[in-house]
N, C-alpha and C positions, 0 to 999 in steps of 0.2 A: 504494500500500500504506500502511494506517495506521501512524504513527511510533508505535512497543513503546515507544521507549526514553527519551518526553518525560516519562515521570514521575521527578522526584526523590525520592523515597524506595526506587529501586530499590536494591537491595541486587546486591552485587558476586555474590553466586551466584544471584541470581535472572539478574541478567542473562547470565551463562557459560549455565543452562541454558535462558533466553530465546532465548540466542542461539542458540544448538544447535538447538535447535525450532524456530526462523526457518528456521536453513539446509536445515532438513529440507523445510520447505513450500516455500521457494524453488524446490529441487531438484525438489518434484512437482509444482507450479503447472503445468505444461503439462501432467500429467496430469488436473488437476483440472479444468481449464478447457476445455480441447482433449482431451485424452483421447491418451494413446498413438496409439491408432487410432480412426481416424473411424468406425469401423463398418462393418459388411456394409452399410449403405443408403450410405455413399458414390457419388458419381457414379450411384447408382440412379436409375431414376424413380418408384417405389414406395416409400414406407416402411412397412411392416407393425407398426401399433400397437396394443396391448391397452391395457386400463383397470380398473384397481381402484378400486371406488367406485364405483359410478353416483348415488349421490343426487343434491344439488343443487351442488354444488362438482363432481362429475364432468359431470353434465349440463353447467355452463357451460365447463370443457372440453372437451368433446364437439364443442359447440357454435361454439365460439372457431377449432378445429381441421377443421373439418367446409372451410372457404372454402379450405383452405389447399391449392395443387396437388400430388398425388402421396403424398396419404397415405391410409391401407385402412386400417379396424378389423377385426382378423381375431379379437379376441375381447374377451369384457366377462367380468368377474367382480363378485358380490355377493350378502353373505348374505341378504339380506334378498331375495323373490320378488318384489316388488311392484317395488323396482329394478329389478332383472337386470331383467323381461320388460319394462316402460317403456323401457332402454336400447335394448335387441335393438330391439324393432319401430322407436323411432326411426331406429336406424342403419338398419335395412334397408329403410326410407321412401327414404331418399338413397344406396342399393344398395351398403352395405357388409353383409357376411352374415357378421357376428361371433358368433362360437361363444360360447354363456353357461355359465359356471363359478360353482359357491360357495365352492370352493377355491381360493385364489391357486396352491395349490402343483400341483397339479392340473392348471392351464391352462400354468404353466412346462411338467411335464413333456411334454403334450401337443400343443401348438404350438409346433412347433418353429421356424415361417418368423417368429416376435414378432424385429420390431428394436427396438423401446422400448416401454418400459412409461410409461403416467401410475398416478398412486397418488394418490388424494384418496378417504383414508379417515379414519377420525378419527385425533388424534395419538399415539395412543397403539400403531399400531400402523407408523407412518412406517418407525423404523430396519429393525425386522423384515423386513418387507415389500422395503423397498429392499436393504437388505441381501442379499436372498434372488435378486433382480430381478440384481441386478449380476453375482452369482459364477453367475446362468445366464448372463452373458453378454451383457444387456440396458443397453440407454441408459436411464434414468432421469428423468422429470419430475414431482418429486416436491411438493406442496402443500406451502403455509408451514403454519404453523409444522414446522420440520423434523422437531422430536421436542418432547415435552413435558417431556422431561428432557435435560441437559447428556451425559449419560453416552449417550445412545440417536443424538442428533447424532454425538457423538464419533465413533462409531462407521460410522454412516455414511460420515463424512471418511474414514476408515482404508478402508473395503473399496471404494469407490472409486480411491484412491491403489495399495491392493494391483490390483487390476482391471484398475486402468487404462481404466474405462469410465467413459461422462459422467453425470454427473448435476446436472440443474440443479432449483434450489428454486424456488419458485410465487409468490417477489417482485417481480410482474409490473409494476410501476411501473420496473424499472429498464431495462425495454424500453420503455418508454411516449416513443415522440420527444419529447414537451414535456416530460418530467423528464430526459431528456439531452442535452435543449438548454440546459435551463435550467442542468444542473449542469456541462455543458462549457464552453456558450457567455455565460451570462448570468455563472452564478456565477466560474467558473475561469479564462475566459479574456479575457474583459473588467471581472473584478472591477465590473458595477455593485453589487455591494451594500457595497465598501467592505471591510473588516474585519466580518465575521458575531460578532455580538457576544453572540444569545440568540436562540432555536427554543423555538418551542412549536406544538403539534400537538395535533388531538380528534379526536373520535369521537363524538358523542351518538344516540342513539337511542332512541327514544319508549318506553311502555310496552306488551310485546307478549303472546300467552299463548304457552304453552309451546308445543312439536310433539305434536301428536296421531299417532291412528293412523287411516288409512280403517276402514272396516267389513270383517269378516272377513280383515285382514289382518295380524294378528299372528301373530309367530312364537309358538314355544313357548319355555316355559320352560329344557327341555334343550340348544335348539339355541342360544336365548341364551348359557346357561352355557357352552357348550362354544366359541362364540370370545368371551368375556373378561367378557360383559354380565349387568349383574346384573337388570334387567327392559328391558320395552320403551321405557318412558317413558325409561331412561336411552341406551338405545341411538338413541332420535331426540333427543332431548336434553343427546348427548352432552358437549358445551362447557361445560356447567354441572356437571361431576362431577370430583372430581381423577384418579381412574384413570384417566381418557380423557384429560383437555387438560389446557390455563393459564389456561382462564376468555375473559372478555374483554379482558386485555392481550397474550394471544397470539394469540386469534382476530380481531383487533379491530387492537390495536396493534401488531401485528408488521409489520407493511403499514408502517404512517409510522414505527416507532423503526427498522426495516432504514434507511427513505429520510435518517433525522437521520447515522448511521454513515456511510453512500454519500456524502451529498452535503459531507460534512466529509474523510471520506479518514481517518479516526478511531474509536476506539474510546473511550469513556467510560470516568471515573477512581474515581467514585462514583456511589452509587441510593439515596437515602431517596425514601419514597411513603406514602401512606396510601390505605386502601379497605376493603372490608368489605361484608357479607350484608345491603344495610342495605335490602330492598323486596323480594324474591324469596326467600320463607322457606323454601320447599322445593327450593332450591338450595346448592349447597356451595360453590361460586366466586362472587369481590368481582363486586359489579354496578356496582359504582361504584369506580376506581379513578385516583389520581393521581398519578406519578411524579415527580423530579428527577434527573437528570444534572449532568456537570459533564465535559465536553469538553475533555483541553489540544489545541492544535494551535498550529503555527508561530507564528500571529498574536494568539495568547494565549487563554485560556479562554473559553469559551463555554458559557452557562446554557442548559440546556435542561428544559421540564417539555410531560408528558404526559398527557392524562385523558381517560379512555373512559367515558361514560356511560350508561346504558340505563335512565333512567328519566326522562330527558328528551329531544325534539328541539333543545329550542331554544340558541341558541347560534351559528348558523349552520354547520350539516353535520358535514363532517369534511374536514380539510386539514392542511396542515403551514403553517409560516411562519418564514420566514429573516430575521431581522432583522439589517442592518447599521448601519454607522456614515453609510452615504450610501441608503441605498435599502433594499426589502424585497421578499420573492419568496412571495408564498401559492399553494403549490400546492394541486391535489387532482388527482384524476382526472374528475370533475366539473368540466368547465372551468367555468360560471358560479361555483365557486368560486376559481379562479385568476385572482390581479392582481400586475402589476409596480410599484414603488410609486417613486418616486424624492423621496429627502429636500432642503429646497429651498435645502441648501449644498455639493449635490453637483454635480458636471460636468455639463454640457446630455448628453441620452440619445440624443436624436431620432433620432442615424443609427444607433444599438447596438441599437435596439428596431421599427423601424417594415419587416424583413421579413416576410416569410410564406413557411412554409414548410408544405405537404400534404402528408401523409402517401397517396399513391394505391392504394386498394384494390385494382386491375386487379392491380398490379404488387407494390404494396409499397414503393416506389422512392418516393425525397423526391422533389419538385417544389421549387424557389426560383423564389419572384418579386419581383424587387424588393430584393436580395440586396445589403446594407452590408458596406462592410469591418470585419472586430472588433477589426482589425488598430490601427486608426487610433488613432493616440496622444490621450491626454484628458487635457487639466490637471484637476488636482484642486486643486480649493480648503483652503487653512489652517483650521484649528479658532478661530474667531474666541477672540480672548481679550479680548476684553470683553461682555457682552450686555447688554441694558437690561434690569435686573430687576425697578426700582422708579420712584418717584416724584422728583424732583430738591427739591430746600430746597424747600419752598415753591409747586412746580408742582406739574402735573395728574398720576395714574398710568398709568404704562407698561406696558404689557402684554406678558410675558417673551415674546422673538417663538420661541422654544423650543418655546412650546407652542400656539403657533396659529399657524408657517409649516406651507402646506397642502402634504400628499403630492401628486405627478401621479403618477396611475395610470395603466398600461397593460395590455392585453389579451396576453396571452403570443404571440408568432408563429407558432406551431405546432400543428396541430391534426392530431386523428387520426381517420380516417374507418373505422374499422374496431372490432371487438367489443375490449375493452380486455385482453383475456387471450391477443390472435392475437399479439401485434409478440413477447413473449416466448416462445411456441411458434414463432413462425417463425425466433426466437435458436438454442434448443433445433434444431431441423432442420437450421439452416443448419450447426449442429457437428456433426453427426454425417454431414451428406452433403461439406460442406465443408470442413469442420477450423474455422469459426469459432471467438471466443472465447466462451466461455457469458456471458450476462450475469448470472448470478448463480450460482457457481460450491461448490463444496458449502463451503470453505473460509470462502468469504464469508460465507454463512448461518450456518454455525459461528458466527461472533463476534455474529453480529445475535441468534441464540438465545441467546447468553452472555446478551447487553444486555438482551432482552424477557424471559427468565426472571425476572431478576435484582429487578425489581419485584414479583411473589409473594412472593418473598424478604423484601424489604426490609419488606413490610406485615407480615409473620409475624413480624418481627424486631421490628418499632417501632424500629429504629434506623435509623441510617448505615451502609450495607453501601461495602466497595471493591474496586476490582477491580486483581486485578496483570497486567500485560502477558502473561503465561504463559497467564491463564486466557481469551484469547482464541486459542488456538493449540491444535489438534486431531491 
């Protein structure tokens, strides 16, 4: 659990009614995470799932979920035609015969045998929808960004906790085995990175045209207006409009600032950013956008900055990167973007780095081969206190060895053989048939939405925005 109460400037009634609010999430974290009851699919060998949203974010959960043993689509919802029938006939390609709705609330009343719901619609209608999903009764697996507003998460948190039903957010890296090896085994519990001393993480992406529509497949104007849309170009275009999302730091950056939070065990203290309309003129949200953090934790602050681009690729991809005082960890989900870096006055790695561990699709089940102890104690090297910086009286110049001792890189251990959105649907199942813990639990996402909003914010502001320990607590 991130430390509330490292910031000093807390004030003595912030932290009374900090505290209160801790004790409250304490007491329902086994709801949040576990859920009172595991569900009617417990010890099932069926679990009966519906889906809101079929576009392209439900198709690849559709898709992700489709390998996974013991689960039936018994129904699809979506307003749009051109969805719903693409979904239907998919599914019933791979002989699920799921009933199509354009109503969410409609399919509640009507199927009754739904054990979970997915919801990958735009953000703007998350809380609603979940909210609606829960108090029928429904497990929940609900698309990042949670809500495009603080107040729409909040909410969520609460009718869950009242519920007492699961719901997990769609921060699918935090199932990912190589980001929880990396953050158990690499970062946490053989500290190779040292003291994490500054994070930075991207996103670039080229320049693209908007979402079209097929031929003869637009709704009407009525049907638009009546769930929330003010034309069709904004309803495929949703992400770029503020009634609907957070632009590209929610669609975008909510993926890597959730993983800065996660892999710290923290919540950030302040956000200045800048960004802005500056390429996409008939767009309402920053295209170009770039954040700062400021991390306390145990081992003292850590600098973090963020920027999502879409008007360029280059740069190399999108990844995050831990930088420490001995070593450095770039993940992505993309493994050709991920490397282990060791700094060249840190402890020899060789035996803390050179396993392999598969993830096996048959099963799901890790494989180790060739399995080190993490255990093994490492001397760590003093922080030299002299370095050659320069030239002596009269001799040749020295070259600071600071900046040209070379990094060893390494290839992370871990690797996942499976669609990259299955390992956290299969988190998601395993709670509700099992009692598992969620890996990303509504509580969680709550603080991660504080964090990823908080950059909209901060560009509107042109200032320093900060955050009190309260305002990560729902």
């Amino acid at each position: 659990m991130p430390d509330y109460f490292s910031s000093s400037a807390l004030s003595r009634r912030d932290f009374l009614s900090t505290s209160a609010k801790l004790g409250a999430v304490v007491a329902a974290a086994p709801y949040l995470s576990r859920g009172a009851e595991v569900g009617a699919a417990k010890n099932a060998d069926t679990v009966n799932v519906a889906i809101i949203g079929c576009g392209v974010e439900g198709s690849i959960l559709t898709n992700a979920a489709l390998p996974i043993p013991g689960i039936r689509f018994v129904a699809v919802c979506d307003i749009w035609p051109y969805n719903l029938t693409s979904s239907e006939r998919r599914l019933k390609k791979y002989g699920h015969d799921a009933k199509p709705f354009e109503d969410y609330r409609e399919m509640l009343a009507t199927v009754k045998e739904i054990d979970a719901v997915f919801i990958a619609t735009p953000d703007f209608m998350h809380a609603e929808q979940t909210n609606a999903c829960l108090k029928a009764g429904k497990a929940v697996y609900c698309e990042k960004l949670m809500s495009n507003t603080v107040e729409g998460a909040r909410s969520m948190v609460q009718t869950a906790r009242e519920t007492k039903k699961l719901l997990q957010i769609g921060h699918q890296r935090r199932s990912n085995p190589r980001y929880l090896h990396a953050r158990d085994k690499v970062v946490r519990d053989a500290r190779l990175l040292g003291r994490i001393t500054n994070i930075s993480g991207q996103w670039h992406r080229a320049v693209s045209d908007d979402y079209g529509v097929p031929r003869n497949q637009e709704m009407s104007a009525e049907k638009l207006s009546k769930y929330g849309y003010a034309s069709m170009h904004e309803y495929r275009n949703w992400r770029w409009f503020k009634k609907y999302a957070g632009g590209v730091v929610s669609d975008l950056g909510a993926h890597q600032i959730d993983i800065y939070n996660w892999m710290l065990g923290a919540n950030p203290r302040m956000c200045i950013a800048s960004g802005g309309v500056d390429y996409y003129k008939t767009h309402e949200w920053y295209d170009n956008a770039i954040g700062i953090y400021e991390y306390p934790t145990k081992d003292g602050i850590v600098r973090a900055t963020y920027e999502v681009l879409t008007t360029t690729s280059a740069g190399g991809g999108y990844h995050e990167y831990f930088m420490g005082d001995e070593g450095a960890l770039k993940m992505s989900e993309n493994p050709k973007f991920t490397k282990l870096y060791r700094e060249a006055r840190a402890p020899e790695w060789e035996a803390f780095v050179t396993q392999k561990i598969i993830s096996r699709p048959d099963t799901g089940e890790g494989a180790t081969v060739g399995l080190k102890p993490w255990d093994k104690p490492r001397q760590r090297l003093a922080i030299p206190s002299k370095v050659p910086t320069g030239a002596a009286a009269g001799g040749p110049a020295k070259v600071d060895v600071r900046e040209t001792a070379q990094l060893s890189a390494w290839d992370m251990p871990v690797t996942l053989d499976k669609a990259i959105h299955q390992p956290h649907l299969e988190n998601f199942f395993d709670a509700m048939r099992k009692g598992a813990a969620l890996n990303c639990p509504a509580d969680e996402a709550f603080a991660s939405a504080v964090t990823v909003l908080k950059v909209n914010e901060a560009i509107a502001a042109q200032r320093m925005l900060t955050f009190a320990p309260k305002d990560f607590l729902a």
